[in-house]
C-alpha positions as CSV (number, residue, x, y, z in Angstrom):
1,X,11.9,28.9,-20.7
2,X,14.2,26.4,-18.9
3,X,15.9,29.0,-17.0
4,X,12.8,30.3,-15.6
5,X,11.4,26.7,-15.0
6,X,14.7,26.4,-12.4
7,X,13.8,29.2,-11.1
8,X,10.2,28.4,-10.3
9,X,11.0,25.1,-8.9
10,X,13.9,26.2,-6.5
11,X,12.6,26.6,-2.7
12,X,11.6,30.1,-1.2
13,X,14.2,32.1,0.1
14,X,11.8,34.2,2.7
15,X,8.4,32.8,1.8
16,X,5.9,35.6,3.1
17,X,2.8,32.5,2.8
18,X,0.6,35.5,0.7
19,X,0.1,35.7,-2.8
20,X,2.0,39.1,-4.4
21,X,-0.3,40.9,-6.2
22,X,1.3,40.5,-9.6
23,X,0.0,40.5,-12.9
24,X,2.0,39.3,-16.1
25,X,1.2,40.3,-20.0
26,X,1.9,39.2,-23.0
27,X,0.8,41.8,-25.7
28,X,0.0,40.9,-29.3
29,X,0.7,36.9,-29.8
30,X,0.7,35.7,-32.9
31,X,-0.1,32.0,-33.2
32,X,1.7,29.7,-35.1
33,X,-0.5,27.0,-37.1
34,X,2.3,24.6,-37.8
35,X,2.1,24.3,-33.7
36,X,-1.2,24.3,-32.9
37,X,-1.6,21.1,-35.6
38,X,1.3,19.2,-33.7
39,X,-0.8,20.1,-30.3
40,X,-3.6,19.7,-32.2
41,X,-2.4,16.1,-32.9
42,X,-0.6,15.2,-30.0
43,X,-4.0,15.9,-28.1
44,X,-6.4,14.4,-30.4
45,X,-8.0,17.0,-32.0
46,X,-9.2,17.6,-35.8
47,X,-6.8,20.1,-37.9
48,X,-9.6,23.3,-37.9
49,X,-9.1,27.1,-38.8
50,X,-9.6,27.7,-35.1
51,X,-7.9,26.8,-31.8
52,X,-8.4,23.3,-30.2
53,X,-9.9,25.1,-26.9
54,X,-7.7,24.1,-24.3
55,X,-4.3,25.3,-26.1
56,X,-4.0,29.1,-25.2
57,X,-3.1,27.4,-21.5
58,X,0.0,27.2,-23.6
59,X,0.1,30.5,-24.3
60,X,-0.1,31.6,-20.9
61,X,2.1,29.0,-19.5
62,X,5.0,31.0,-19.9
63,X,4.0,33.8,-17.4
64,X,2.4,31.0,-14.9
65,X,6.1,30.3,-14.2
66,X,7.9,33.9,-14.3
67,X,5.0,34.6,-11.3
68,X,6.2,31.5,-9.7
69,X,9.6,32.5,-10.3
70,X,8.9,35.9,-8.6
71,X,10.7,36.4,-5.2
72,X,7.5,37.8,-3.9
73,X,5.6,34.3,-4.4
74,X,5.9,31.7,-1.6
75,X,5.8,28.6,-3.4
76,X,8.2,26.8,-5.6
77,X,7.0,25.6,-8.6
78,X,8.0,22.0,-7.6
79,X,6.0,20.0,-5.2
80,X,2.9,22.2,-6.2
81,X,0.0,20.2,-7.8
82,X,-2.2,20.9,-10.0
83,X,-5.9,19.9,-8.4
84,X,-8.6,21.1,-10.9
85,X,-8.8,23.3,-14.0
86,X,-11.7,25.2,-15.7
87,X,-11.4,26.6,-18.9
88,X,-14.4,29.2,-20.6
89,X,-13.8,29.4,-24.0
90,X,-16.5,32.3,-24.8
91,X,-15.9,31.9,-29.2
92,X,-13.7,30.2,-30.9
93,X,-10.5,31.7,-31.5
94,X,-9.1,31.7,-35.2
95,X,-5.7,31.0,-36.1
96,X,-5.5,34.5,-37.8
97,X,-6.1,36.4,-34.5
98,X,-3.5,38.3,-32.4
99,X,-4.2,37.8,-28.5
100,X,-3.3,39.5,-25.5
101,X,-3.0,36.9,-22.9
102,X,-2.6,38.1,-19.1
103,X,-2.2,35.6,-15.8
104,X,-2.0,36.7,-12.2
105,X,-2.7,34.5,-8.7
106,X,-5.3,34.8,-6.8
107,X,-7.3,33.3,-3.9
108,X,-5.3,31.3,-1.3
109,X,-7.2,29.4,1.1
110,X,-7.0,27.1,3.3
111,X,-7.3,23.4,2.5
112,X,-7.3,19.4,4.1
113,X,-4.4,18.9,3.2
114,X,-2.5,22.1,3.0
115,X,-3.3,25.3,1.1
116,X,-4.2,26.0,-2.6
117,X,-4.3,29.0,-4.3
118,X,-5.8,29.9,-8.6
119,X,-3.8,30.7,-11.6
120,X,-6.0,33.2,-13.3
121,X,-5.8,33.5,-16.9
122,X,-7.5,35.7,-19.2
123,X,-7.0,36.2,-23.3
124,X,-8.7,39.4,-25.4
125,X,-8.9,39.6,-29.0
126,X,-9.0,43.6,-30.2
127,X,-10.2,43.9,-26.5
128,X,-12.9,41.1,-27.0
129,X,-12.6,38.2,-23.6
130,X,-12.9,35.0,-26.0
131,X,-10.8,32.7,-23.4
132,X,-10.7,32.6,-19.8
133,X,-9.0,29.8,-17.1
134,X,-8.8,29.3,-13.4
135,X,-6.0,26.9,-12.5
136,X,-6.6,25.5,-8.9
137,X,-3.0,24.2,-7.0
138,X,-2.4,22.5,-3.6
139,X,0.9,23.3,-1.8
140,X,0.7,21.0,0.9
141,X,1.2,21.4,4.5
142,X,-0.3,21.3,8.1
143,X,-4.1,21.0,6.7
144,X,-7.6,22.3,7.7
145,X,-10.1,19.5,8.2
146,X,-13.5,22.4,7.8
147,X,-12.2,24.0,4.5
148,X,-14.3,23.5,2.0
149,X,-13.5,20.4,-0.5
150,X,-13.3,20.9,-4.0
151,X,-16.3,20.6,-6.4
152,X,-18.5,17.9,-7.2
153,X,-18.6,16.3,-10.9
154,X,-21.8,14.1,-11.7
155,X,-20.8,10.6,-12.1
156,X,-19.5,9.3,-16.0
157,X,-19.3,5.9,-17.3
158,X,-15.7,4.7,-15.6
159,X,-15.2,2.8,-18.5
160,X,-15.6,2.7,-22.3
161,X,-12.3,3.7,-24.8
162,X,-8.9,2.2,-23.9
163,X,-6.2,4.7,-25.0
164,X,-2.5,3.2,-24.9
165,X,-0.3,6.1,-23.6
166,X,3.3,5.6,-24.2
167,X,6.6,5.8,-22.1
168,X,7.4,9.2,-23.6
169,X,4.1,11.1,-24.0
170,X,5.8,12.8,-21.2
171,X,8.2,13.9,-23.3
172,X,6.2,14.7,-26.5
173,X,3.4,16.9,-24.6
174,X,6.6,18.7,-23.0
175,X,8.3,19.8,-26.1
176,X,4.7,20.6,-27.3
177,X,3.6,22.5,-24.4
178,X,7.1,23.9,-22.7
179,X,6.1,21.8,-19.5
180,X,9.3,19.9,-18.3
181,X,8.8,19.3,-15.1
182,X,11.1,16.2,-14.3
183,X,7.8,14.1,-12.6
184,X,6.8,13.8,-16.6
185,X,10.5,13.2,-18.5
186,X,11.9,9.9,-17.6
187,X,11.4,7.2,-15.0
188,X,14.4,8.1,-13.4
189,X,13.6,12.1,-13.2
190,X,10.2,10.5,-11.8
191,X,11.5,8.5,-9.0
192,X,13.3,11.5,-7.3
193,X,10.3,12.8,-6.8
194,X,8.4,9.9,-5.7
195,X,7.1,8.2,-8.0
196,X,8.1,4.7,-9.7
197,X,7.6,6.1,-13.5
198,X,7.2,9.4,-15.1
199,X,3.6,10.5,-15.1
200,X,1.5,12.0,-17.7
201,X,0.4,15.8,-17.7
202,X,-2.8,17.0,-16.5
203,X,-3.4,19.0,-19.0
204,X,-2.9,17.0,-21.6
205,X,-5.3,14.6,-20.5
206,X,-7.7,17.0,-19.9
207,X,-7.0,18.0,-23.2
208,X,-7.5,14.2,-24.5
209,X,-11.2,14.4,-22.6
210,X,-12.2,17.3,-24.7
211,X,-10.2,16.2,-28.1
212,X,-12.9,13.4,-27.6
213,X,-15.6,15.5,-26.6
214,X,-15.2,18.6,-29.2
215,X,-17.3,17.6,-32.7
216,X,-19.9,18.1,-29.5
217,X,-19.7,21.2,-28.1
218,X,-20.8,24.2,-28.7
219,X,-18.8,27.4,-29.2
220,X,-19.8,28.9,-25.9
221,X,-18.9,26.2,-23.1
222,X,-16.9,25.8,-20.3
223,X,-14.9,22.5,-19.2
224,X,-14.2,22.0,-15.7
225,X,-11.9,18.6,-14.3
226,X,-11.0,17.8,-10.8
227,X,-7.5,15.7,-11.3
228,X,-7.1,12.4,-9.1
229,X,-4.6,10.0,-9.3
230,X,-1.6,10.4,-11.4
231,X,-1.5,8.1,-15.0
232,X,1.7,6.2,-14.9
233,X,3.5,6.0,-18.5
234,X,3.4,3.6,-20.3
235,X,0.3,2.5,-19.6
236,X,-3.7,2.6,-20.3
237,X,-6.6,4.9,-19.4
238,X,-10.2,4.2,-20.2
239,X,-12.0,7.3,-21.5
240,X,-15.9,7.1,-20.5
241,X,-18.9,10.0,-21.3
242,X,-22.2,10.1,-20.7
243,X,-24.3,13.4,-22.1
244,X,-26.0,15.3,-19.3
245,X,-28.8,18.6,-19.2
246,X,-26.0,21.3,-20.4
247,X,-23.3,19.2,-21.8
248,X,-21.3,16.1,-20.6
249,X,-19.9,14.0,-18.0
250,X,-16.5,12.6,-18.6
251,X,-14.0,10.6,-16.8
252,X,-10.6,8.8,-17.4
253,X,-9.9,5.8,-15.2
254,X,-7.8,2.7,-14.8
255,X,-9.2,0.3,-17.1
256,X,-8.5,-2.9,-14.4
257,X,-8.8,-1.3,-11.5
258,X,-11.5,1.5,-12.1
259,X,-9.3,4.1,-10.2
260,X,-10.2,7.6,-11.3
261,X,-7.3,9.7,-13.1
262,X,-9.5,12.5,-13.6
263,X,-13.2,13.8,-13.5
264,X,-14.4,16.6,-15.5
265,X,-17.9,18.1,-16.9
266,X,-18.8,20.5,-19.5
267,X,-21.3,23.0,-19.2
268,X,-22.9,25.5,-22.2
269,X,-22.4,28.8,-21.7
């Protein structure tokens, strides 16, 4: 996968600024349990006979970057951030089950500060949709003040569990996941990039949220999380919740300062 993940991240060639219309498959994946319980505990989840529900992202991760790495697309994968991410999980998935999991991009739009496009990922058992995703990015670039802003999330305690995050989560989510991007390795790989010490993944704490979340939701739910500033490693996050009409509110923030990492909701299905 590191071949493809230079690919992805080198710049455009001839960037044509519209999303190819391009759709990637993989047929018949088995899953490996010895993998999903080192995810599994990693992101905080119990060992079950079922997927934790946000791991077939790793699944499809994979073909996320062969389409970024696609001459027709007209971002690198470098420099593009992830924004939000909803996940429908529509049963739970055992760890018997074959999958076909398919990812194409759609939908690019303006934005304030630039443009942003979806990663959309679906996974069918024997035909069956059990697992959808929409991955929302942000190239940015010369912005449009009217464009619409992202959702709104009701508001979650900002503060309740302290989780201690250590220097190389980074690198324990990326050999987990297949996500090396440099921004996560090492301080050093951070700080070409801009930032003064490798930052955690988005997806693994969005991944934390619902580890926390899971003994209560149902089967049929959907988790949605707008991601705000980035979570410097080592450090701390406070994890707050608050139950709402058709799930949860949850939030991760800065325990001393209250600055939001992330906001995210659940919603039954």
């Amino acid at each position: 996968m590191i071949p493809v993940l230079i690919k992805a991240a080198l710049p455009k060639i001839r960037p044509s600024g519209e999303l190819p219309e391009l759709s990637l498959v993989r047929h018949d994946v088995p899953l490996d349990p010895r993998h999903v319980a080192s995810y599994a505990t990693l992101c905080g989840f119990p060992r079950k006979d079922v997927l934790p529900l946000p791991y077939p992202h790793l699944l499809a991760f994979g073909l996320h970057l062969q389409i970024m790495a696609d001459g027709s697309f007209p971002f690198p994968a470098i420099g593009t951030v992830h924004l939000e991410n909803s996940i429908t999980q529509h049963r739970p998935i055992s760890l018997t089950e074959q999958l076909q999991v398919t990812a194409r991009p759609a939908d690019l739009r303006a934005h304030a500060k630039g443009q942003v496009f979806d990663m959309l990922t679906t996974v069918h058992s024997a035909g069956e949709l059990v697992w959808e995703e929409t991955s929302t990015f942000l190239r940015r670039g010369a912005g449009d003040e009217g464009a619409p802003s992202g959702p709104s999330y009701p508001d979650a305690p900002p503060s309740g569990t302290v989780w201690k995050l250590p220097g190389d989560l980074g690198r324990s989510y990326a050999g987990v996941s297949g996500d090396r991007n440099p921004i996560h390795l090492y301080g050093l790989t951070a700080k070409a990039f801009g930032f003064p010490r490798q930052i955690a993944h988005g997806m693994w704490s969005m991944a934390r949220c619902v580890g926390a979340l899971e003994n209560r939701l149902p089967d049929r739910v959907r988790v949605d999380v707008a991601f705000k500033k980035p979570i410097l490693l080592p450090g701390s996050v406070a994890f707050g919740s608050r139950p709402t009409d058709d799930g949860y509110a949850f939030s991760l923030s800065n325990p001393k300062s209250g600055a939001p990492h992330l906001a995210g909701r659940t919603v039954r299905t």
